[in-house]
Structures are given as C-alpha cells and as structure tokens.
One Martini backbone bead per residue (centre of mass of N, CA, C, O) as a GRO file, in nm:
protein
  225
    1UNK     BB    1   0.098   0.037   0.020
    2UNK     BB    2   0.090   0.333  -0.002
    3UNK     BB    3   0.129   0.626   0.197
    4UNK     BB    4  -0.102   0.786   0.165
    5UNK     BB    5  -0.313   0.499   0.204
    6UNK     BB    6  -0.236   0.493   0.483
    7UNK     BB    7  -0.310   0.739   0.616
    8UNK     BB    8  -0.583   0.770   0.528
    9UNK     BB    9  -0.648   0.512   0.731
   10UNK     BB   10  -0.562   0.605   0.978
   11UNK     BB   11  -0.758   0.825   1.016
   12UNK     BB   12  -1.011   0.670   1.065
   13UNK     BB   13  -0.892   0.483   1.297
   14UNK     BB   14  -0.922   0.754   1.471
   15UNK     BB   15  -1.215   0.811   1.459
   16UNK     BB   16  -1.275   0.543   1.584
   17UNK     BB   17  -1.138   0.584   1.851
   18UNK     BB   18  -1.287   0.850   1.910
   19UNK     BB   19  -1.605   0.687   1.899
   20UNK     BB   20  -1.498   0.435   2.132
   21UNK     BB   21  -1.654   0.431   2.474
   22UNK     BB   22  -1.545   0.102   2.513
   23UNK     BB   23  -1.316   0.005   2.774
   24UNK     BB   24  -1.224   0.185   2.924
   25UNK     BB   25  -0.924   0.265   3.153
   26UNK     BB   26  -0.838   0.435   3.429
   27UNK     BB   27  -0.491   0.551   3.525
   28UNK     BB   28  -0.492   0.889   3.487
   29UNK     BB   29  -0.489   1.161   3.721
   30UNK     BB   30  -0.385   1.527   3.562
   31UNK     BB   31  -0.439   1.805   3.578
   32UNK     BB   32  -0.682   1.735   3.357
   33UNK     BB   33  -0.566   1.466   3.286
   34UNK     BB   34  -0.662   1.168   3.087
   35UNK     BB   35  -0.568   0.852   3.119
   36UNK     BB   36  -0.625   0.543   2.927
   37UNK     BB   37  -0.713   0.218   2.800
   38UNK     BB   38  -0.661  -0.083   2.631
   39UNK     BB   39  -0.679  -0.338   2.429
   40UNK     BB   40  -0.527  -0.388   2.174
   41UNK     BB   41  -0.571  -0.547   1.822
   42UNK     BB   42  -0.231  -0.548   1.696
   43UNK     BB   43  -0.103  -0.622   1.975
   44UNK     BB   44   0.086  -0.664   2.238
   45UNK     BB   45  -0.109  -0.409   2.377
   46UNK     BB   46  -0.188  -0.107   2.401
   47UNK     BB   47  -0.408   0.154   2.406
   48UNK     BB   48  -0.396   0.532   2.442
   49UNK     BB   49  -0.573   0.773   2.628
   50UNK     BB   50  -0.568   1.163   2.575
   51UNK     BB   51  -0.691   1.405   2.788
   52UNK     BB   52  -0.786   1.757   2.702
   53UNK     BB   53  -0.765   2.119   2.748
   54UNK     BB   54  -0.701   2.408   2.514
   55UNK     BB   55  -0.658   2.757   2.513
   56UNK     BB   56  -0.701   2.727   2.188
   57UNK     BB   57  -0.776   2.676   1.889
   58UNK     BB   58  -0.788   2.423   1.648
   59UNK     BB   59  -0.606   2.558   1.420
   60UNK     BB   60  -0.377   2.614   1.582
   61UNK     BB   61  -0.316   2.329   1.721
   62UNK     BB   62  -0.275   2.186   1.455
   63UNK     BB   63  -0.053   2.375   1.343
   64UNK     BB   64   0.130   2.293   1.564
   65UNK     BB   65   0.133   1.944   1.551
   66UNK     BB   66   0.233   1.957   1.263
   67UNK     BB   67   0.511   2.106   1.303
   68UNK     BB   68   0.818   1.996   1.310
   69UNK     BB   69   1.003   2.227   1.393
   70UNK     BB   70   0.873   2.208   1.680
   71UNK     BB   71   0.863   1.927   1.839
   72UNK     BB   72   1.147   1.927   1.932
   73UNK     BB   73   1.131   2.165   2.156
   74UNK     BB   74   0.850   2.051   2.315
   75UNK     BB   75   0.930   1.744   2.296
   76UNK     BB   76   1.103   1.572   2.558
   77UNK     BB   77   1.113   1.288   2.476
   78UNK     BB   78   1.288   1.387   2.195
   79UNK     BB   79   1.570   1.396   2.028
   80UNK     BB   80   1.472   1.368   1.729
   81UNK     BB   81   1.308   1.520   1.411
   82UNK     BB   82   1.304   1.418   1.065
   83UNK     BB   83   1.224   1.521   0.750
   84UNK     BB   84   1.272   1.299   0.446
   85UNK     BB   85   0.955   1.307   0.284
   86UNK     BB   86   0.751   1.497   0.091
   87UNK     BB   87   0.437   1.450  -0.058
   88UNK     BB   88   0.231   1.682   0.074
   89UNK     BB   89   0.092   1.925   0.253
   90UNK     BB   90  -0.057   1.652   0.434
   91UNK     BB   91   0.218   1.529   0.418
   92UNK     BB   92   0.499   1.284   0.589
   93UNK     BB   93   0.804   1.172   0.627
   94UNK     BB   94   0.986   1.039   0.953
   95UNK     BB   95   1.219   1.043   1.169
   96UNK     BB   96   1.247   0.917   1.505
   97UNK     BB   97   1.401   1.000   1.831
   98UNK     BB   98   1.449   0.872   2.129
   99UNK     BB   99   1.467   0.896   2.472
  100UNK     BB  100   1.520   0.766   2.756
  101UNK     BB  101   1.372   0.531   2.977
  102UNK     BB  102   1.365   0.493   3.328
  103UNK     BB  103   1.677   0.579   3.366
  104UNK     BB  104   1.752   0.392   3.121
  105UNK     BB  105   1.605   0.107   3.140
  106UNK     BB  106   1.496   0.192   2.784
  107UNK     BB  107   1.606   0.284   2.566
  108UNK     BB  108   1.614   0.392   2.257
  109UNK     BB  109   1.440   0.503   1.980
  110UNK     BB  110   1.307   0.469   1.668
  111UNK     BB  111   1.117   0.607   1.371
  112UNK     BB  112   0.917   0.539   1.042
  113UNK     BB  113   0.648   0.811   0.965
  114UNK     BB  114   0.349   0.845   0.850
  115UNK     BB  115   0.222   1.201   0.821
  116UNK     BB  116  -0.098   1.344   0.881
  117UNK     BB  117  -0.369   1.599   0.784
  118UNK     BB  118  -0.726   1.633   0.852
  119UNK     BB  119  -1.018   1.758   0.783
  120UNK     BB  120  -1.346   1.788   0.959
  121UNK     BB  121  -1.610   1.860   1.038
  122UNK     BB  122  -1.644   2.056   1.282
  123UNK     BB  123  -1.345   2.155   1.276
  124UNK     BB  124  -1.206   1.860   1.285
  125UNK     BB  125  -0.876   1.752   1.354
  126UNK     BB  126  -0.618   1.517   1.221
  127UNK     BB  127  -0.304   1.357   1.349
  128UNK     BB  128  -0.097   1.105   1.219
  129UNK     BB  129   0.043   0.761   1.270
  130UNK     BB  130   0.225   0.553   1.090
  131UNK     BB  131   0.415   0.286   1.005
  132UNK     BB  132   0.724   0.278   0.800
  133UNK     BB  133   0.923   0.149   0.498
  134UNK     BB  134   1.207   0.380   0.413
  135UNK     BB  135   1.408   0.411   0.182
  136UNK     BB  136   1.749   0.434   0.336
  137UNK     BB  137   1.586   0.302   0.637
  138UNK     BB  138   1.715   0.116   0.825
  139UNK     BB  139   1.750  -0.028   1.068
  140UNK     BB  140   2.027  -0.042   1.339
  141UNK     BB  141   2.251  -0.063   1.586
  142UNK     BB  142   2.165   0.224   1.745
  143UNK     BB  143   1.888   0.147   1.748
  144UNK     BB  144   1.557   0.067   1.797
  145UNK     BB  145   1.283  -0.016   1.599
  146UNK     BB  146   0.989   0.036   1.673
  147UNK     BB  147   0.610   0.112   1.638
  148UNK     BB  148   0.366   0.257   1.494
  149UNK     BB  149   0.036   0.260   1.518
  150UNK     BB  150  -0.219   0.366   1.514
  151UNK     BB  151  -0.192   0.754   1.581
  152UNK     BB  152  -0.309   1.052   1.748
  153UNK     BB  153  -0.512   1.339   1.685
  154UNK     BB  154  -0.786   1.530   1.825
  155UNK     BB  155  -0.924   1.829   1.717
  156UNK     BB  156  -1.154   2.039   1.869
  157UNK     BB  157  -1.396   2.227   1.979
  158UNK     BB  158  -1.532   2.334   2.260
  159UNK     BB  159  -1.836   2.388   2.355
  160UNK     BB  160  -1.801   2.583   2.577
  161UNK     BB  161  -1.587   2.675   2.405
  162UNK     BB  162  -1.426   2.753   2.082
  163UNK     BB  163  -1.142   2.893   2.193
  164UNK     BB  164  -1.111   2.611   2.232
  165UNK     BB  165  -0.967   2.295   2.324
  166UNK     BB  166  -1.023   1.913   2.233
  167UNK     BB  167  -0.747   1.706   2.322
  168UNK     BB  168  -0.704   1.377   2.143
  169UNK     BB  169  -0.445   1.084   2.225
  170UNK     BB  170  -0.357   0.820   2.022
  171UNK     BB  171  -0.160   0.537   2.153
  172UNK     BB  172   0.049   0.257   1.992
  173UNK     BB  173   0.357   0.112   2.101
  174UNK     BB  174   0.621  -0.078   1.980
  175UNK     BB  175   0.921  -0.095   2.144
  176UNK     BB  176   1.058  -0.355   2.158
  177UNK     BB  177   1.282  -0.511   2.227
  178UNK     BB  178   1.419  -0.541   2.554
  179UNK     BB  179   1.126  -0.579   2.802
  180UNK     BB  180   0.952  -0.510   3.024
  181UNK     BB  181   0.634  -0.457   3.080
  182UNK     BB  182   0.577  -0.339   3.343
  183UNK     BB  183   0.780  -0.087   3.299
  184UNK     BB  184   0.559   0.020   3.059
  185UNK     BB  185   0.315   0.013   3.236
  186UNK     BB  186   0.400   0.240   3.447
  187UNK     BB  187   0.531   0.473   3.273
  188UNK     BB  188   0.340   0.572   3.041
  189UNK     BB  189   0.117   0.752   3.195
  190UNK     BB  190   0.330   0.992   3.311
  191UNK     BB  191   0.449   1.022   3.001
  192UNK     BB  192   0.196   1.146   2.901
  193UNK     BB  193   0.109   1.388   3.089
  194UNK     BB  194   0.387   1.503   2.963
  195UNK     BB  195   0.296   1.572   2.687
  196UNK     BB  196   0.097   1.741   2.723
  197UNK     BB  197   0.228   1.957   2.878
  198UNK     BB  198   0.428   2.028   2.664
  199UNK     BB  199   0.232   2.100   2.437
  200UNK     BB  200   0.103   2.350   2.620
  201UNK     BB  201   0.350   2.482   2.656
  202UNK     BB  202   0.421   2.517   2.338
  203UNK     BB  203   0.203   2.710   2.250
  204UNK     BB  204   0.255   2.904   2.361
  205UNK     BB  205   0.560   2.993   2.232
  206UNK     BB  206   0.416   2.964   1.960
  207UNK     BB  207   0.230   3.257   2.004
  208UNK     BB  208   0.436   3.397   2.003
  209UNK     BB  209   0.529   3.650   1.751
  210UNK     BB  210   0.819   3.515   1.688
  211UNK     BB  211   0.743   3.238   1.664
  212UNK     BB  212   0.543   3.283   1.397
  213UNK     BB  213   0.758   3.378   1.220
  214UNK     BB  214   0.903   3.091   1.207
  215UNK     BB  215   0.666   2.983   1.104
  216UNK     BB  216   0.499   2.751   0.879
  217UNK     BB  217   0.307   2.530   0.686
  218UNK     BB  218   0.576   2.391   0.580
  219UNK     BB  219   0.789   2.156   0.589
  220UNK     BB  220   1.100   1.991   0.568
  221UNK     BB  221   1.378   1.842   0.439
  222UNK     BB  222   1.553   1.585   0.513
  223UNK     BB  223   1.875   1.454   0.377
  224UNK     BB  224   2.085   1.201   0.344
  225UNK     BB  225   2.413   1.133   0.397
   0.00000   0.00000   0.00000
C-alpha cells in the first residue's frame, strides 16, 4: 500500500477510535488530564488514550502539532524529529529518535513513520502517524527500531468555549526489543501526562509574535547524507 493510502486509511481508524466508547479503563488523572487504556487489538499491547483541553482554537492547535520544526522544541520524549520526504502538503515521511525511558533502564527508540493530517466536518482535525518501510532508512545498530501502530491527535473546539480546544491523544507504540511489559506500563501513563503538559506548554510559546513569525505551514525536508 503506498504511504498516501496508509495515512489516509490511518486517520480513519483515529476517528474510529475516538468515536469508541466502550473498554475504556481510567489510568491516570492529573492535572485535569486524563490517561486511558484497552487492549490494542493490533499487538500486544495497550491503546492508550489522553485528554485534556487547550486554551487556544482548534485552528491554531492543529497547526502547531502538525508543524515538525516545532516538535522537537516542546516534546521532551524525543531526542531528534527530522522530515525525510514530503509528499504534497498534508503528508510527510519522518523518522524519529526518543530519549531513554525508565532511567535509563529503556534504551533510545527510533521510528519511521508518515505523518498526515485531515481537516473533518465540525472544524474537527486528526494528525495521525502510522509506522513503514522508507527505502535508504533500515534500522540500525545504533537504536531499537520501534513501531508505532494507527496513533495521532483528534483537536475539535471545546463546546462550552469554541475558543478553547479539546485534545485527544491516542497512542499505540510496540516499543520492541528486550523490555518488561511491567516497566513500560508502569511508565506510560506519567509519560504520557507529560507529553500532554509540553504540548500546552509549547504551544504558548509558539504563540508569541516572534515564534510565529520563523514558522510556516510547509515542514522542510532533511536529507540523508
């Protein structure tokens, strides 16, 4: 399947996912963020779901989690985030590097994944990611090749305020190689919390004049040497 038609088929399975109600088990509640689970159907492994809302619309929020230039500012999980190959304006491939989890006690991951995001009914927009294949980028000695399974964000406008948005977050990561299961759920969900509060932390930040001014709607594009 080409990388098109995986994205698009990936946002589908986030609306499907975010329209799912039922199975849901509350993990963790902080800070008015809320951290869910089920079992993936897809690996073994969870689903996992965070919600919350953001002081700014749905607009502005979208554009900021879909900007790759900005990820790796505010998101602390990752060590590096670099765009491979656009493919038109609302794709990208990318591959990305966490930072050690655990302590240490996680090695670093890698990850190759197109990047899309979809515009729905209801100012309603989904930025998802789906792991592949892309030709020159096999895995390595140097990292853990990861996988991330249909995941991605769902921004709508808050009801009670349009101005306001609410963000749900669904995660779905085969972190691979040698790890307990117990060790990655225990860590989850606090990690998780935390991806939430740097995101609302960075988008403040990319709201100031000047952080506006040096980004674009267009990722760029990095190239293997």
């Amino acid at each position: 399947m080409e990388f098109k038609a995986i994205a698009q088929q990936t946002a589908e399975e986030i609306l499907a996912y975010s329209q799912d109600i039922s199975g849901w088990k509350v993990v963790k509640s902080s800070k008015s963020i809320i951290v869910s689970k089920k079992t993936s159907k897809l690996f073994l492994g969870n689903l996992y779901r965070i919600e919350g809302i953001i002081p700014v619309s749905t607009a502005k929020l979208s554009n900021f989690l879909y900007q790759p230039e900005s990820r790796i500012k505010w998101d602390k999980l990752l060590k590096a985030y670099n765009v491979l190959h656009k493919i038109d304006s609302d794709t990208f491939i990318c591959h990305t590097i966490t930072n050690s989890f655990a302590m240490g006690s996680i090695s670093p991951r890698d990850f190759i994944d197109v990047i899309y995001i979809k515009h729905y009914e209801g100012n309603v927009d989904i930025i998802c990611a789906h792991s592949v294949d892309f030709p020159g980028y096999p895995p390595t000695s140097y990292y853990v090749r990861g996988y991330n399974y249909p995941s991605g964000y769902v921004c709508s406008p808050l009801k009670e305020n349009p101005a306001y948005s609410k963000l749900v977050v669904f995660v779905q990561i085969d972190m691979r190689g040698k790890w307990l299961t117990s060790i990655i759920e225990k860590i989850m969900p606090s990690n998780l919390v935390s991806f939430f509060l740097n995101a609302k932390d960075g988008i403040k930040a990319y709201e100031t004049p000047s952080a506006r001014r040096r980004h674009s709607r267009h990722p760029s594009v990095h190239k293997k040497k």
